[in-house]
Structure formats: C-alpha cells, structure tokens
SEDOVEX-110025 format. One record per residue (C-alpha): x, y, z. Coordinates in steps of 0.1 Angstrom, whole numbers, padded with zeros to 4 digits, always signed. Each point is the difference from the previous one (the first is absolute). Example, Ala and Ser with C-alpha at 12.3 -4.5 7.8 and 13.67 -1.06 7.14 Angstrom:
<nodes>
+0123-0045+0078+0014+0034-0007
</nodes>
This chain:
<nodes>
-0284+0125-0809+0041+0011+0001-0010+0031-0019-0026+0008+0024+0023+0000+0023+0022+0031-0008-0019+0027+0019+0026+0021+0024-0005+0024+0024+0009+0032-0007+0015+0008+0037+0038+0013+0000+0005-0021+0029-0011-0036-0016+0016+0012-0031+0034+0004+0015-0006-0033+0021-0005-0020-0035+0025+0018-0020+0025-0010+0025-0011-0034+0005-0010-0008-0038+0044-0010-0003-0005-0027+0027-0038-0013-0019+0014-0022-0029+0019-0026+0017+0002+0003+0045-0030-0024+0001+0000-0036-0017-0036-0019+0010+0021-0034+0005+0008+0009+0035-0028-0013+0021-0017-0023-0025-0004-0028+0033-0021+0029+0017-0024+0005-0030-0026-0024+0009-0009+0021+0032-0006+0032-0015-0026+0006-0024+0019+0010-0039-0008+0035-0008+0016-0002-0032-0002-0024-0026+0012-0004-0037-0007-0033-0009+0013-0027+0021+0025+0024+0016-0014+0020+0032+0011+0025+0025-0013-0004+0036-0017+0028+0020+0035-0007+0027+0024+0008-0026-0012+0028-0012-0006+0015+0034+0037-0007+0005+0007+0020-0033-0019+0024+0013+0015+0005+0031+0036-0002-0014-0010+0026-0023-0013+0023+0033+0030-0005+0020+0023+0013-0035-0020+0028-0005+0005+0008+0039+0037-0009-0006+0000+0028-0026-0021+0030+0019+0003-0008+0036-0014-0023+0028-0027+0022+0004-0011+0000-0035-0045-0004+0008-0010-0027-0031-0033+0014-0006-0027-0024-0019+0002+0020-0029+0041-0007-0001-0006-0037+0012-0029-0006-0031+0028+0016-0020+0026-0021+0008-0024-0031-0001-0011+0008-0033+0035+0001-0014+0011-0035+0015-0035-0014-0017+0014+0014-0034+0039-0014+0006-0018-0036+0010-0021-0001-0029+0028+0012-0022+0025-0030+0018-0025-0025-0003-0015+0004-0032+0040+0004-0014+0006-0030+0015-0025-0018-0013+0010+0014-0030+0035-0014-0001-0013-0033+0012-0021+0000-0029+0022+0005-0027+0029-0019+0020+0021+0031+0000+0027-0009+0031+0033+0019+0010+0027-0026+0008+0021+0000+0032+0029+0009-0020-0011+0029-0015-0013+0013+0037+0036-0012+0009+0018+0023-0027-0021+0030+0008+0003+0001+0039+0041-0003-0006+0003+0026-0024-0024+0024+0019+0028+0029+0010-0019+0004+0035+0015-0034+0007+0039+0007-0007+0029+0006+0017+0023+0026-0006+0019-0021-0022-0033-0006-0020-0003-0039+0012-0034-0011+0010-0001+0003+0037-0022-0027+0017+0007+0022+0037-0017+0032-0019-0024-0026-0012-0008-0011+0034-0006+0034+0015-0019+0015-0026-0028-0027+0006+0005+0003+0038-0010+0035-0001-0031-0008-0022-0008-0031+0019-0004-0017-0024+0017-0041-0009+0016-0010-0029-0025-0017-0012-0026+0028-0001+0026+0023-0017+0004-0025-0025-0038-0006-0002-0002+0039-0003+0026+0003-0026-0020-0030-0024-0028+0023+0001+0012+0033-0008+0013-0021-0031-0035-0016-0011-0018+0034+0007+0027+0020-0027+0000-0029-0023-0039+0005+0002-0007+0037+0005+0027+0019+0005+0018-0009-0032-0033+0001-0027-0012+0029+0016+0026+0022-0001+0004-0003-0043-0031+0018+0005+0012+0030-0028-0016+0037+0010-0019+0015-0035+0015+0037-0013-0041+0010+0001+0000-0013+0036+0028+0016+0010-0009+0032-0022-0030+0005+0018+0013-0001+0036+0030+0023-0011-0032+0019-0013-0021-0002+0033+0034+0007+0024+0003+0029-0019-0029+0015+0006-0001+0026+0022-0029+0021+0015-0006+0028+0029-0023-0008+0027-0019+0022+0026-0010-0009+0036-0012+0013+0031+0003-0021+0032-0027-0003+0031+0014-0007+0038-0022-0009+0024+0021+0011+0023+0004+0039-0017-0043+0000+0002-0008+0034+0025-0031-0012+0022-0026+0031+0004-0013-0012+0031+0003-0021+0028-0013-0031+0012-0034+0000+0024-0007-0016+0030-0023-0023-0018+0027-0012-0023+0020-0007+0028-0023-0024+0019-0008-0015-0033+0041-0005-0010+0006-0009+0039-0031-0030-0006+0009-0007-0035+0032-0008+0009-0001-0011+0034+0030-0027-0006+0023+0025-0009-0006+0021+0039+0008-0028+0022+0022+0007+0032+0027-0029-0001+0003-0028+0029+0027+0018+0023+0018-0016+0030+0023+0015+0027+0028-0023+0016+0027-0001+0021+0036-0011-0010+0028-0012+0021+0029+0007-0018+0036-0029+0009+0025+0013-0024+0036-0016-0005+0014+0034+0024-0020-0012+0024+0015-0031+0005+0030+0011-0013+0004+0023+0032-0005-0031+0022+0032-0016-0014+0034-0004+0009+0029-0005-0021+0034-0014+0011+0036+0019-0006+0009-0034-0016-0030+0004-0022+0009+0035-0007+0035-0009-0010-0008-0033-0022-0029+0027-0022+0028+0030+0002+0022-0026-0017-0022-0014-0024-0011+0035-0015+0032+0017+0002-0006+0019-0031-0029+0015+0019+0020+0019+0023+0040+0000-0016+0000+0020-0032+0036-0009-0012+0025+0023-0018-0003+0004-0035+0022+0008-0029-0006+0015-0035+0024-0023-0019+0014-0001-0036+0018-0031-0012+0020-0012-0032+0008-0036-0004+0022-0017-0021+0010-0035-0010+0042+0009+0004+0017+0018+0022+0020+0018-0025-0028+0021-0012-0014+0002+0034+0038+0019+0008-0002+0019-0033-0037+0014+0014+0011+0008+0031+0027+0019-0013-0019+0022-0021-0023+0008+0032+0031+0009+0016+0009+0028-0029-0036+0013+0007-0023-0020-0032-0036-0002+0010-0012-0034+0011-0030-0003-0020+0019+0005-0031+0033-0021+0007-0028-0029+0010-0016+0012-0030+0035-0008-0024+0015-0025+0018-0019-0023+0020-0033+0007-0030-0026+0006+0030-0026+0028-0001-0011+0024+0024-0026-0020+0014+0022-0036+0004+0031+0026+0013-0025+0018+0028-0011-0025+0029-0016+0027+0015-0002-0002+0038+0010-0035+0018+0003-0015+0031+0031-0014+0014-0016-0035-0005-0011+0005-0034+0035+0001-0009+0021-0030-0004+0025-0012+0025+0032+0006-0013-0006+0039-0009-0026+0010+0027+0024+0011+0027+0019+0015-0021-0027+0019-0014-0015+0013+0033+0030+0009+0008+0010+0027-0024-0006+0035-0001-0025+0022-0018+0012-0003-0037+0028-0025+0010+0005-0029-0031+0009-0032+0014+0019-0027-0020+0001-0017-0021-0013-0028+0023-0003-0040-0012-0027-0020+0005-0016-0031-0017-0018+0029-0025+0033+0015-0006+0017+0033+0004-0018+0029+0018+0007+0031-0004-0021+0019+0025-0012+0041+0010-0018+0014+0028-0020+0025-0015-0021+0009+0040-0002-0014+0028-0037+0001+0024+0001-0010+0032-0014-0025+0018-0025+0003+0029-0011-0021+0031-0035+0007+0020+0004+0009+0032+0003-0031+0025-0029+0016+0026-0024+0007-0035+0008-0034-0016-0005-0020+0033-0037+0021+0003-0006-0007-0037+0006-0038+0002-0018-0004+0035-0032+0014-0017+0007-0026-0029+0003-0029+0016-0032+0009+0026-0022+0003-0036+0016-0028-0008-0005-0020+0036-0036+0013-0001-0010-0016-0032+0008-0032+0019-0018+0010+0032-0032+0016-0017-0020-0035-0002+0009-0009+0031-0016+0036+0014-0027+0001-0023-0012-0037+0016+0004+0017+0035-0023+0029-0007-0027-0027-0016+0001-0022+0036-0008+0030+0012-0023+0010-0019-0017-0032+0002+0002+0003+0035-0022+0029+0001+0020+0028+0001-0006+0034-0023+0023+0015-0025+0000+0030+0025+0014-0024+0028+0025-0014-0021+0015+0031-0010+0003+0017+0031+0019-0031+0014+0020-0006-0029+0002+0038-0009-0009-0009-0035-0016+0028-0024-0036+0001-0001-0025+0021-0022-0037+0002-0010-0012+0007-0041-0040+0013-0002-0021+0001-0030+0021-0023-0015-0015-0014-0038+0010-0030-0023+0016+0027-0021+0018+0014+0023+0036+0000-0010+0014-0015+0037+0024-0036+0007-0034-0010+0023-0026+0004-0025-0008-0037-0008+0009-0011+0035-0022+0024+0010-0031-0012-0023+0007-0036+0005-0010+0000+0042-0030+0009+0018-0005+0026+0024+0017-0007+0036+0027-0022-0019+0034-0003+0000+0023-0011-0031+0026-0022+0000+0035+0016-0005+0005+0012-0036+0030+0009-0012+0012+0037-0009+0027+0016-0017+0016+0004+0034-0007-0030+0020-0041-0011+0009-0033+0017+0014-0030-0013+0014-0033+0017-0010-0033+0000+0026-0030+0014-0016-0019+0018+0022-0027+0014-0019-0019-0005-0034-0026+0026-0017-0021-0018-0027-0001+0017-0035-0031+0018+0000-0014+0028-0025+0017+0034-0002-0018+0031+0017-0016+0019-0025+0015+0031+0005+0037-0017+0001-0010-0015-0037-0009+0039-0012+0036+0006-0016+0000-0035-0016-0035+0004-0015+0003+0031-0011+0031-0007-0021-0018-0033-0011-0026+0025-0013+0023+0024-0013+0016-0029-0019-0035-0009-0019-0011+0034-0004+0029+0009-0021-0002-0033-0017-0036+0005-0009+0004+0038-0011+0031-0013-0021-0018-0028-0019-0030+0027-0007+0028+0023-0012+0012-0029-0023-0031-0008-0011-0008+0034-0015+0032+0004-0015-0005-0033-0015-0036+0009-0009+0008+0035-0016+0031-0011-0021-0023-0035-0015-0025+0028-0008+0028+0020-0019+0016+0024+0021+0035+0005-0004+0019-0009+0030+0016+0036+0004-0035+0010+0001-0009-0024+0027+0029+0004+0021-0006+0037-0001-0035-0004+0013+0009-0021+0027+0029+0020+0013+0022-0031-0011+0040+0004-0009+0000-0011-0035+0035-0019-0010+0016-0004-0039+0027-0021-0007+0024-0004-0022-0002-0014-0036-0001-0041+0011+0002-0030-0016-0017-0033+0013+0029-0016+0020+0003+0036+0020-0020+0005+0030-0014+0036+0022-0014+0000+0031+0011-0038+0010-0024-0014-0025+0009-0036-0008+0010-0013-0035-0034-0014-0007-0017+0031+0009+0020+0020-0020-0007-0022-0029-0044+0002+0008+0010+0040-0006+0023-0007-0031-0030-0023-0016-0032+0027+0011-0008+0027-0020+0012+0036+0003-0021+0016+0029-0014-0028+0012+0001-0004+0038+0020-0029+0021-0005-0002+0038+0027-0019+0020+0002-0002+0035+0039-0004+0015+0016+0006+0036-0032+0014+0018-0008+0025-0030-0018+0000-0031+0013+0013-0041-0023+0008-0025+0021+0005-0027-0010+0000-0037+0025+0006-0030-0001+0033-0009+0016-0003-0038+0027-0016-0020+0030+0007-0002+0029-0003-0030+0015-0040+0002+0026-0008+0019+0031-0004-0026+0011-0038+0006+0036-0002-0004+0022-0036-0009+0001-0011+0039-0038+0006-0001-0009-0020-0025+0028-0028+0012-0020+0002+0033-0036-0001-0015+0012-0030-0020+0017-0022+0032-0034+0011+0018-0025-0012-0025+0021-0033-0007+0002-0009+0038-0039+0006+0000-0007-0020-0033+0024-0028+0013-0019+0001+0036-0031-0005-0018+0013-0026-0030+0014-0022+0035-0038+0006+0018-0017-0010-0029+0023-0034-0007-0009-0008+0037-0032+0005-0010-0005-0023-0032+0023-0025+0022-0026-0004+0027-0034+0001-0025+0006-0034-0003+0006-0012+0034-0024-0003+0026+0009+0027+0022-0020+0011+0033+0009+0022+0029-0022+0002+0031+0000+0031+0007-0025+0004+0032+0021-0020+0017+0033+0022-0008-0020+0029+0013-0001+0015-0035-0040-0006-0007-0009+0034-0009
</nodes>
C-alpha cells in the first residue's frame, strides 16, 4: 500500500509546488492537535490503533495550498491534478509518521526532554551575537511559523525517531564499483539523433470552407455563437469636487492647516556642511589652524580628528537639523567660511560651509487656493453621506436621475451594450437590478454613483453571418490539425516500414534537423529528461513521436557517437547521485518492511484519490 503510493505527476508546475513544499513535509504537521475532534469525522487513515481523520488532513491539505500560493502567487489555479499530487504526498508522510511512530513505541525508543533541550540551545539560529541562546530569537522564530512550543518540540522528537530509524541505516547504504561503473558507462554514452517537427499551425489549407460546413460548425457548435445578455443604464455621477465646490472654508481654518503643513509651502535654506569634532579643545585650535594655512578639510579631519569622508560630509542640512549652540553660527557664515571651534555637550566643532541653497516660500495667493481646495476634499468627505441620503429621499420620492441632476447640476451619462465582461466600475451594479431600477449609491474612486437600468437584451444566438469569421477559423483550426496528424501518420508509417528519416522528410517537404553528439542527461528541441532517455534506450533508427507546446517531434537516433570522456568531477557527481538514489530507496524500502506488519489502511475514495 505505501509503495503504491509513489506515482507523481510529471507536470513542471506540481513538480516545483512539491519540491518546494517537500522541506516543510517531515515535521509542520503533528496528528495530536485535534484528537477531541476525531470522533466526528470519519479516520481516513489508519495504522493500527493510531488514525488520521478526514478533518485533519483536509487541514494539511489546505495549509499545504495556501504555501504553495505563498511561493508562486495568490493567483496560483490548484488544478486536480496538482491537488491529487499534493494529496498523495501527505498520504505517504502520514503513513511514514504513523507507522515510525508506531515503530518507536514498539521498541520503546523515546528522546528525553533534555536532549530536545540541548539541541534547541545549541541550534545557531537561536543565538545572539555573543553566541548565548536567545529565548527573544526563540520566540520570534516560532511566531513567524505559527507554530507553539510545544509543537516545535513535538516536531523536533520526531525528526529524531525518523533519523534514528531511516535516515541513519539508510544512508550506510555503500554504492558498488559495478554499479557505479555502469552508470559512468551509460552517462557516457553519447549518440546523434534526427528529427523533423509538424505545426499545426505551419499546415497551408488548399481550399476553403463551404457554405454547408458553415451551417454544420454554426449547429454543431451552437453554444459557442451566442450573443451575450447586454444592458444600457444611466449613471449619475456625485464626486467629492462636487461637493467640494459647495464648501466654504474659514481664514481661521486656512491659517490653523497653513500652520500645520508648513513644510508644504516654506522650503527653508539649506547648507552643504562639513564638520570635525573633537573631545579637546586643544586639537580642535591645532585643526583650525591648519585650515587657516590652507590644509584640506577632509584630510586634517582625516589625521586629526580620525573621521572619514563620509562621517566629515553632512551633506546638505537644515538650520534645525543642527544643534543649538552652532546653528546660528553656521547659517550665518559665508560660502566657504569655517566656523569654530564651537563647544557643545558632543564636544568641539570645527565647522565649513562648502554651498549654500536657498530657501523658498509659495506664493501667499497660490498657497491660500491650494489649501482651500484641500480642506473642501477634505470637508466633502464629511458632507458626501449626508448628500448621498438627500439624492435617495429623492429618489424615493419619485424623482429621476435626470431631475436630480439638472437641479443639483450633478454629472449624468448613459452606457449601451453594456456585458458582464465589460471592463466598467458599474458592471456588477449593473447586472444585479432589473430593468426600470435604480441602485443604491456605490461608492467610486471619486466619491458615489447611482446606476438605473433602463434596458436589458437577453442572450440570444449569434446571426449566422456575424459567426462566419469565428467558424471559419474554428474550421481552419481542425483542418490543419487533421492534415497534420495524416502528415504524422505517414511519416510514422514510412520510417516503421524502414525508411530513413532523411528520406521521409524529403518526400514530405519536411526540414529535417541533426544534432549534436548527445549524451542522455542533454536535451534538443525541449524534450524532457525521460524522453531523452525512451531515445537513448530505442534502437538506432527507430522512430519516437512526442507531442510538446502545440507541435509534434518525430525524432529517431540517427547513430552513436564516441563516449563522452568522464573526468574526476564526473565520476564524484555520478557517485553522490547514485548514493542519494540507493539511500532514497534503502529509506522507502525500511518504511516498507516497518508497515508489513502493521495493519495499515488508507481510504482513499474518501480522500478523493480512488482512481
């Protein structure tokens, strides 16, 4: 039953989705969790007394979704085949838990709270700089995972069983010279293959389609020519300008936001500012000295108050960004002036200023304008329900969108023809009333709207003559298909029967492509590894039809080719390759003699996994 289990699909997407999930497999779920809950669901899993509910698997299962969109994206689509994927792995990793733990249970093999203890304070992700076990790095490192203390530990004991159990005996699993002779052997290898490739889409069409072919497409595939439901509506339109225009602001309120958001409108002086600073004033005098006799500042701060360039440069400040007792000073200088030295708490400052850029202050008429308009957005955001209740009395009292925006000279505007996938802010509004009905107020990106629909047009089927372009590229489309598969299947036909495939190509006004010498783990044409190995295994000549992004290879190998010469790294890579392999399948087969003699049972109908 576990081995039965190990049956992947081949997609690149699930692939990826495992792979990157497999780290997170052997210890995120524990089963002790929600053993109170048990009862209520039926157990999908069982090995021996232990059992796994249908409840906390789906709740692996849908923590293992929401990490594989955490890794591709929000908008990752889990299709059944990468769901059954993902299901089947979690059936494998509970098996594997259970059957280790009853296992260790067993043969009363137990990790002891101390040892647990020792590990999780000598794990370096846990330390503080000075190499002390931090419990605050602790803390936030299960935070993040969300996981307790507990279920760390929990984790952490089984990790330990599982390597004591697996891990450990199967990786003494020793890789045989003769084994690892003959895969140096087959990598080696190298042969050159031959292909030709057959595009649908490349297919030239001798003729075109009839009328009868149309009328039998346009019935065929009625479904596919069907006019969409459209509706035309009318949309009053309050934005936050609108209102905005109907507010006044006070002088006093102009002043208190004028105040409040000086920066806004005052751009102050700035200065381009280098600055030494010493502990004594003695050096400080010494520093300044040397300025005065014309040493550059960078390197007298460089040799006698040990600063470099970038703690020397403050670049360009503000007179506030400057402390007290040396700002005045400062803004007061000339261009290239030093100042000082100057004492402060720091202690002596030895200034320069290297520019000066002046400040700036909006005009009073502009600034006044800009914060009126402001504080009216701002005023109508406060305003807007109290409107948007107004124009719904009124509406309730009868009167039309067309009334209401002549009297309130609001904006008004009518949409036609339009669908539910029309790209439009009223769209679902729009689908969600009946005709002669007006919405209440939705919101906008710039204040509300009210939608009336005033008329509706049923889907209905598509005139014949407007489905003429879509059927005859619908035909177009299964022409060339059909030509392409009768091209294949001569090709195929010709080279089974013995014809070269240069032959074949060359009656079929084909491009015939060679490759380079290749050995298995090398790919042409965007053939996968597997494929490449069906090639590597067949016979010279003999003909391999694969179908990949829309077009089909026939490909056959055309003749060997001298070995590959394998080189010390080579080998050193065959031989980590074929132990991680031997050691995979030493650990799988352990699991396997483990669980022969429990009584182990998955349902798998009910995990959705029948077939």
């Amino acid at each position: 039953m576990i081995t039965q289990l190990r049956k992947i699909q081949d997609t690149w997407l699930a692939k990826a989705v495992l792979a990157l999930t497999a780290l997170s497999f052997m210890s995120l779920f524990g089963v002790s969790g929600y053993l109170s809950r048990a009862a209520e669901n039926p157990a999908v899993i069982k090995v021996n007394g232990r059992k796994l509910s249908l409840a906390e698997f789906n709740m692996q299962l849908d923590e293992q979704i929401k990490m594989a969109r955490r890794l591709f994206g929000d908008d990752l689509e889990i299709s059944d085949e990468m769901r059954n994927a993902l299901a089947a792995e979690l059936v494998q990793k509970n098996l594997t838990d259970m059957v280790i733990k009853e296992v260790a249970a067993e043969n009363n093999i137990y990790i002891s709270d101390a040892l647990i203890r020792n590990i999780i304070l000598s794990q370096p992700q846990f330390r503080d700089d000075n190499g002390r076990f931090s419990p605050a790095r602790f803390n936030n490192f299960l935070s993040s995972s969300n996981w307790s203390e507990q279920k760390y530990v929990e984790a952490l004991r089984a990790d330990l069983i599982k390597n004591f159990l697996i891990s450990n005996p199967a990786g003494n699993m020793k890789v045989s010279k003769t084994l690892a002779d003959l895969s140096a052997k087959a990598e080696s290898q190298r042969k050159i293959f031959k292909y030709i490739e057959i595009n649908p889409a490349e297919v030239k069409i001798d003729r075109k389609i009839t009328e009868d072919e149309t009328e039998q497409y346009y019935n065929d595939f009625s479904a596919d020519f069907i006019e969409p439901e459209t509706r035309d509506i009318t949309v009053l339109e309050l934005t936050f300008e609108d209102i905005a225009g109907q507010t006044a602001v006070s002088d006093a309120e102009i002043k208190e936001f004028y105040d409040n958001n000086i920066e806004r409108f005052v751009v102050p002086e700035k200065r381009d500012v280098l600055q030494m600073l010493f502990a004594d004033e003695e050096t400080a005098q010494k520093a300044a000295k040397e300025l005065a006799d014309g040493a550059d500042f960078y390197e007298t701060a460089k040799k006698l108050a040990d600063q470099s360039r970038n703690e020397t440069d403050l670049g360009y400040v503000a007179k506030d960004m400057l402390i007290a007792e040396i700002s005045d000073t400062v803004f007061d200088a000339k261009k290239g002036a030093v100042v000082g030295p100057i004492e402060s708490e720091l202690g002596w400052h030895l200034m320069k200023v290297n520019g000066i850029q002046a400040g700036s202050k909006t005009d009073d008429a502009v600034a006044r304008k800009q914060i009126v308009e402001a504080l009216s957005v701002e005023k109508a955001y406060d305003s807007a329900y109290g409107i948007v209740r107004e124009i719904e009395d009124k509406i309730g009292a009868g009167s039309s969108l067309e009334d209401i925006a002549k009297a309130d000279n609001l904006k008004i505007s009518t949409v036609k023809g339009l669908t539910d996938t029309t790209v439009s802010p009223y769209m679902e509004t729009a689908f969600l009333y009946n005709q002669g009905e007006v919405s209440q107020a939705i919101e906008t990106d710039n204040g509300f709207a009210f939608v009336r629909v005033d008329n509706i047009v049923d889907a209905h089927p598509q005139d014949i003559k407007k489905a003429a372009p879509q059927i005859e590229k619908l035909w177009a489309e299964s022409e060339k298909s059909a030509i392409a598969q009768e091209i294949i299947n001569d090709v195929m036909a010709d080279i089974e029967n013995g014809d070269k495939i240069d032959e074949v190509a060359g009656r079929y006004k084909l491009k015939l492509h060679t490759t380079d010498a290749l050995t298995r783990s090398q790919s042409f044409a965007g053939l996968q590894q597997n494929q490449m190995i069906e090639l590597f295994n067949d016979e010279l000549n003999t003909a391999k039809q694969f179908a990949l992004n829309g077009k089909t290879i026939i490909a056959v190998a055309a003749k060997e080719a001298a070995p590959r010469e394998m080189s010390d790294e080579d080998m050193d890579i065959i031989n980590r390759r074929l132990s991680l392999d031997v050691n995979q399948q030493a650990a799988a087969r352990l699991v396997d003699s483990y669980g022969k003699s429990y009584d182990v049972r998955v349902k798998y109908r009910q995990l959705g996994l029948a077939d």
